[in-house]
Rosetta silent file (secondary structure, phi, psi, omega in degrees, C-alpha in Angstrom):
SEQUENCE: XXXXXXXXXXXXXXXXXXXXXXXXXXXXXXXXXXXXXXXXXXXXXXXXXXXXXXXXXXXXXXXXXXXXXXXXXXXXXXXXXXXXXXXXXXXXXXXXXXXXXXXXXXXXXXXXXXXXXXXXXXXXXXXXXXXXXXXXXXXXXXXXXXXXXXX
SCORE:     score description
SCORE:     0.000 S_00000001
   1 L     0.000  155.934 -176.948   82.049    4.451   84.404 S_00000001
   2 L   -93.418  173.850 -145.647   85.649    3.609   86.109 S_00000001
   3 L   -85.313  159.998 -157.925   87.296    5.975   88.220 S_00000001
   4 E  -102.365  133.178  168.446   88.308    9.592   87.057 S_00000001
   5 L  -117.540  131.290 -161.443   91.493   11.105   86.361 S_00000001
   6 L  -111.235  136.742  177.813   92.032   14.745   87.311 S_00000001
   7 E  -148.843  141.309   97.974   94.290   17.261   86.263 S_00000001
   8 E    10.385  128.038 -178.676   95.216   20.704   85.881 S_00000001
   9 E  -148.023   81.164  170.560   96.275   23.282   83.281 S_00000001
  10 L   109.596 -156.037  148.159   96.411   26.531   84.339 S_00000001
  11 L   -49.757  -58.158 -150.163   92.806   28.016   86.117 S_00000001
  12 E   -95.118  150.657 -174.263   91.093   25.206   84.680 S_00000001
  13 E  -117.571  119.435 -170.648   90.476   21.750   85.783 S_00000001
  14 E   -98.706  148.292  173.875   90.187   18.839   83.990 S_00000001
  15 E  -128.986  154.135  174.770   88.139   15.613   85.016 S_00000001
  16 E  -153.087  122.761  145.432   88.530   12.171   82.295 S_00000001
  17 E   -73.994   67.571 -168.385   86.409    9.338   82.383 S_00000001
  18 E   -93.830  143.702 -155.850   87.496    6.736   81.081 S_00000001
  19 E  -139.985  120.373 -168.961   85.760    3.716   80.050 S_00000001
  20 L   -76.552  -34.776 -172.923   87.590    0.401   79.288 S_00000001
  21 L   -86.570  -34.012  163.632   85.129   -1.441   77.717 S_00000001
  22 L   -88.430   -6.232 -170.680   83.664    1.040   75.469 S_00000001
  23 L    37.465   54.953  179.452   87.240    2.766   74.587 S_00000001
  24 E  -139.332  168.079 -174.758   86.314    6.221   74.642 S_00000001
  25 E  -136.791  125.162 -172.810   86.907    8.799   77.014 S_00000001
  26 E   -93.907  128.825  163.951   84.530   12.026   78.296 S_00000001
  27 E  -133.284  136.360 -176.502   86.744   14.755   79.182 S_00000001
  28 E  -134.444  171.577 -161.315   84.866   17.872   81.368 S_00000001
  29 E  -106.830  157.427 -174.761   86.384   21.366   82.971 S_00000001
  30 L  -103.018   18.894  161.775   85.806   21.244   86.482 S_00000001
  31 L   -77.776  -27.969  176.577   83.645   24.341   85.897 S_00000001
  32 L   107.521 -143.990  163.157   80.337   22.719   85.770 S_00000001
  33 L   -85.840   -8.649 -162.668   77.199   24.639   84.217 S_00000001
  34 L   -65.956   -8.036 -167.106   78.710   27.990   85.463 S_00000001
  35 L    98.011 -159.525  163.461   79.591   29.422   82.371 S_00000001
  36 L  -104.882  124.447 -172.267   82.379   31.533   82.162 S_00000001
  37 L   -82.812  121.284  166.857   84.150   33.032   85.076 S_00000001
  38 L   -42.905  148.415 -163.952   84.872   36.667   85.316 S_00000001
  39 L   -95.576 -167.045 -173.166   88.194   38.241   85.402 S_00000001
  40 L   -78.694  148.567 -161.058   88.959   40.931   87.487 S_00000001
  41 L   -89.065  155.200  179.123   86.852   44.239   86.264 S_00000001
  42 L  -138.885  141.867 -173.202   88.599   47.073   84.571 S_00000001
  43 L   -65.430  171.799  179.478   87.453   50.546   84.594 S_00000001
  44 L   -77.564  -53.425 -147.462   86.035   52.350   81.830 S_00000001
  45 H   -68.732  -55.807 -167.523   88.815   55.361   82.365 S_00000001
  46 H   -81.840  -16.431  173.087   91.639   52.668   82.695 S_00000001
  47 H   -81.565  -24.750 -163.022   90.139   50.835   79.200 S_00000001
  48 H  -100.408    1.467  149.524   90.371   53.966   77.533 S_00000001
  49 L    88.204   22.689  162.313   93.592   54.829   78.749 S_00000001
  50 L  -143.407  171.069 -141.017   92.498   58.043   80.833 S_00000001
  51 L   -94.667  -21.907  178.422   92.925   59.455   83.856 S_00000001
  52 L   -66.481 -178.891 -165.992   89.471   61.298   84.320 S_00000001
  53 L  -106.812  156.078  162.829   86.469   59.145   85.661 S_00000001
  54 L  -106.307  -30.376  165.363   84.168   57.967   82.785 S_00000001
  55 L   -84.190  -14.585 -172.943   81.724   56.525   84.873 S_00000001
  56 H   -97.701  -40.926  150.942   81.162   59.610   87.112 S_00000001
  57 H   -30.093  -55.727 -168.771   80.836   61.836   83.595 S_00000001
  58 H   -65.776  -33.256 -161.235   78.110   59.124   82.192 S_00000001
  59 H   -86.948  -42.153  169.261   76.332   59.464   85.414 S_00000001
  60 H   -63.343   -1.661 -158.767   76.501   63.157   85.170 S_00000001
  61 H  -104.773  -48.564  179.949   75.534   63.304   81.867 S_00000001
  62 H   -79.823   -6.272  162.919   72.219   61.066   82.431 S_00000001
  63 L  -116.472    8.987 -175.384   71.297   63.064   85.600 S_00000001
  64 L  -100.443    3.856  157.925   71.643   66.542   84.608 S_00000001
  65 L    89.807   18.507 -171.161   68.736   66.442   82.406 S_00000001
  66 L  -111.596  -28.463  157.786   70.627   67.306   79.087 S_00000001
  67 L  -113.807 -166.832  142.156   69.096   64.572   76.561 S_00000001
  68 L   -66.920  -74.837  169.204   67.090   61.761   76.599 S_00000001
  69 L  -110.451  178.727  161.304   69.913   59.167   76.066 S_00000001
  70 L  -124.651  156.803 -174.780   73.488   59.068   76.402 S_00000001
  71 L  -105.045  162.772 -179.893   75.479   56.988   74.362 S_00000001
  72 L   -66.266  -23.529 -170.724   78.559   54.537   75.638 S_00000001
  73 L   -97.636  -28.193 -146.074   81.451   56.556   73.599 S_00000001
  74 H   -67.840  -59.922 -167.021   79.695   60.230   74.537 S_00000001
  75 H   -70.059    0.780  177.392   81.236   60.063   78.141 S_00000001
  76 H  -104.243  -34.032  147.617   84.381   58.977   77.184 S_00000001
  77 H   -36.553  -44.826  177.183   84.992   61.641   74.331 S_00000001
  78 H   -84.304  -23.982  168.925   84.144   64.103   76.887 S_00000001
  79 H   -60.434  -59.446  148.093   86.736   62.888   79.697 S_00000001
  80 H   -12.268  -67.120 -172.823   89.088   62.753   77.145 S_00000001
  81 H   -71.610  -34.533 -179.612   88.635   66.522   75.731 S_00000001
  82 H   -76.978  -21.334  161.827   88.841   67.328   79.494 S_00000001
  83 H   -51.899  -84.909 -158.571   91.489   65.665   80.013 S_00000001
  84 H   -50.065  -31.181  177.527   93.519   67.421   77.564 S_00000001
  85 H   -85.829  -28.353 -176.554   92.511   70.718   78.407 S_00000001
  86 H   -59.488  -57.035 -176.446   93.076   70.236   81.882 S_00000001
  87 H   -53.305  -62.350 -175.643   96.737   69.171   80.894 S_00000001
  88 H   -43.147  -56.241 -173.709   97.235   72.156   78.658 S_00000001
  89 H   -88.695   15.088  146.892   96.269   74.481   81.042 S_00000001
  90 H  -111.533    5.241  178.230   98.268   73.084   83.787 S_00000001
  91 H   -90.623  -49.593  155.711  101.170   72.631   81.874 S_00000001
  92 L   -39.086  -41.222  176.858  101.146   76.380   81.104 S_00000001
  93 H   -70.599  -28.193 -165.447  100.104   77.556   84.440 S_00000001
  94 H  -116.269   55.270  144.955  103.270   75.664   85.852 S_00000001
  95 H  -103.837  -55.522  168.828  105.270   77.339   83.252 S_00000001
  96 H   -52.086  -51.599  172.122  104.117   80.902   84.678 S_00000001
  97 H   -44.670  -56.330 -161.576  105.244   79.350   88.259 S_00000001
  98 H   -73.123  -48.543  154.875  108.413   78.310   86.886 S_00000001
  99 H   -64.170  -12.164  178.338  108.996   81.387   85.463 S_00000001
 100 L  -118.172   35.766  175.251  108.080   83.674   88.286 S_00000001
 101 L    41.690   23.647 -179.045  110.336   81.195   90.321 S_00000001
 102 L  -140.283  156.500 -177.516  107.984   79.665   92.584 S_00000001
 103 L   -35.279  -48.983 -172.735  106.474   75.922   93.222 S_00000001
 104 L   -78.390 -176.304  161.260  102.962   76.195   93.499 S_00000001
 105 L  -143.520  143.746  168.292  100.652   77.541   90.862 S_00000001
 106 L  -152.094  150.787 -172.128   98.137   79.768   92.041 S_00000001
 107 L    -9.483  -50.754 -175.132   95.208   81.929   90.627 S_00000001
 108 H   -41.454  -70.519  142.264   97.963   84.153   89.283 S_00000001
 109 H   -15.814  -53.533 -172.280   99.638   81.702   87.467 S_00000001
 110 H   -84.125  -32.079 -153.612   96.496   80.010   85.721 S_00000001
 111 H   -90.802  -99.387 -148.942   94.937   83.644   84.768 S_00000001
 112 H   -15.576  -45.930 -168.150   99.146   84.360   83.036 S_00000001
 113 H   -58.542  -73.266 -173.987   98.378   81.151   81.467 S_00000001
 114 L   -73.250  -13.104  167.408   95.521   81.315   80.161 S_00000001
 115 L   -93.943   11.590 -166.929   95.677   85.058   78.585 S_00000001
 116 L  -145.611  -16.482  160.614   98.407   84.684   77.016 S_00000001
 117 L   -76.077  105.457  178.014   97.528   81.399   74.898 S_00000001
 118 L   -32.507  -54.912  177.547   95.584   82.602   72.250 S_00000001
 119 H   -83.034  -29.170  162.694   93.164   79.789   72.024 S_00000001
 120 H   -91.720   47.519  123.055   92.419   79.395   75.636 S_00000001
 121 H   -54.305  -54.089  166.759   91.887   82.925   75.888 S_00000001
 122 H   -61.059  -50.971  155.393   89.093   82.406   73.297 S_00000001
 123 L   -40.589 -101.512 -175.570   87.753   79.669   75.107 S_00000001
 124 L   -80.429   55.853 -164.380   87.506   81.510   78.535 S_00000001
 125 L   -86.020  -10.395 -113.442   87.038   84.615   77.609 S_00000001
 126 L  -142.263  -50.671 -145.504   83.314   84.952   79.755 S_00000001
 127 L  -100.214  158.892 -163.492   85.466   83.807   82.574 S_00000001
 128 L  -121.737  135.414 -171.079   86.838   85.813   85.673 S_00000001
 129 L  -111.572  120.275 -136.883   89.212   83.923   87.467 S_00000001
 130 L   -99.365  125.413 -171.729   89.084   85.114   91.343 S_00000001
 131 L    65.317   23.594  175.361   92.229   86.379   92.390 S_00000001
 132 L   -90.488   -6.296  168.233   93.932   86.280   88.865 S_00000001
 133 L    54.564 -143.361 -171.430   94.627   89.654   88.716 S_00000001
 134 L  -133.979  135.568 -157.430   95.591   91.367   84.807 S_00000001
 135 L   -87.328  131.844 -174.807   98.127   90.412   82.551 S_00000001
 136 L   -45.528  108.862  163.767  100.998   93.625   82.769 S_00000001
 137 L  -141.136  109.034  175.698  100.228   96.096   79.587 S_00000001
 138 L   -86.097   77.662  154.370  101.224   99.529   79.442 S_00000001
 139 L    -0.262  139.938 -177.610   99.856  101.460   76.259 S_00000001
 140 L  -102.502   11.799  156.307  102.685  102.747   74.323 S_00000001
 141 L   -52.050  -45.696 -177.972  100.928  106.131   74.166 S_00000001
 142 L   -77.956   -8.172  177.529  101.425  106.557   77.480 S_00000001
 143 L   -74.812  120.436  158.741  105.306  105.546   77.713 S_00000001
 144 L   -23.678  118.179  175.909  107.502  108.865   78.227 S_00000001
 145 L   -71.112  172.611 -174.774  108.666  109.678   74.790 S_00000001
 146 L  -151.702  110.777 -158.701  112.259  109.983   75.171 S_00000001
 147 L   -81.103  156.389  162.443  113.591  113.759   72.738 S_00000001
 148 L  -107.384  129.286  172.298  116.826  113.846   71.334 S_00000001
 149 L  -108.478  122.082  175.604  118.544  116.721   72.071 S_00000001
 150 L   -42.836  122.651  129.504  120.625  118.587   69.037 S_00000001
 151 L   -67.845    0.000    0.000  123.939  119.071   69.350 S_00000001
């Protein structure tokens, strides 16, 4: 074969062979046999467009001994629902801050939060949240009646 002309497009690299006498031409990617070369890797959490780990769930899920298998969507449904509750219940909690005028959220905050939502109430009702203290309720039995006096 006569001498090779090389070119570019891009990643990929072209080599042409060209052959005068038979008047055809072999054109090959300057990849070889390798196959196709990987791109840069993307997370599970970043394919699915969440912020939780997906891979650290799957791994927990297959060492704690709670099935047999786990499936590929199982750990990502549950980062996902965790996600969301995590958001809910910090979006509330720094609603209690914000209303009791201060920055942080603290135990206080999260137990105001979370008692006072109906449905996460329901949810974590089992749970005692350490240094959350009781949401203010006064019986109205107990409120001073207040008499009208006749004139």
């Amino acid at each position: 074969m006569a001498g090779g002309v090389v070119w570019a497009t891009g990643e990929t690299r072209y080599l042409a062979f060209i052959s005068p006498s038979l008047h055809c031409c072999i054109i090959m990617s300057g990849r070889g046999k390798g196959g196709k070369v990987r791109g840069k890797s993307k997370s599970r959490s970043s394919r699915a467009g969440l912020q939780f780990p997906v891979g650290r769930i799957h791994h927990l899920l297959r060492k704690g001994n709670y099935v047999e298998r786990v499936g590929a969507g199982a750990p990502v449904y549950l980062a996902a629902v965790m996600e969301y509750l995590a958001a809910e219940v910090l979006e509330l909690a720094g609603n209690a801050a914000r209303d009791n005028k201060k920055t942080h959220i603290i135990s206080r905050h999260l137990q105001q939060a979370i008692r006072n939502d109906e449905e996460l109430n329901k949810l974590l009702s089992g749970v005692t949240i350490v240094q959350g203290g009781v949401l203010p309720n006064i019986q109205a039995v107990l409120l001073t009646k207040k008499t009208e006096k006749k004139a």
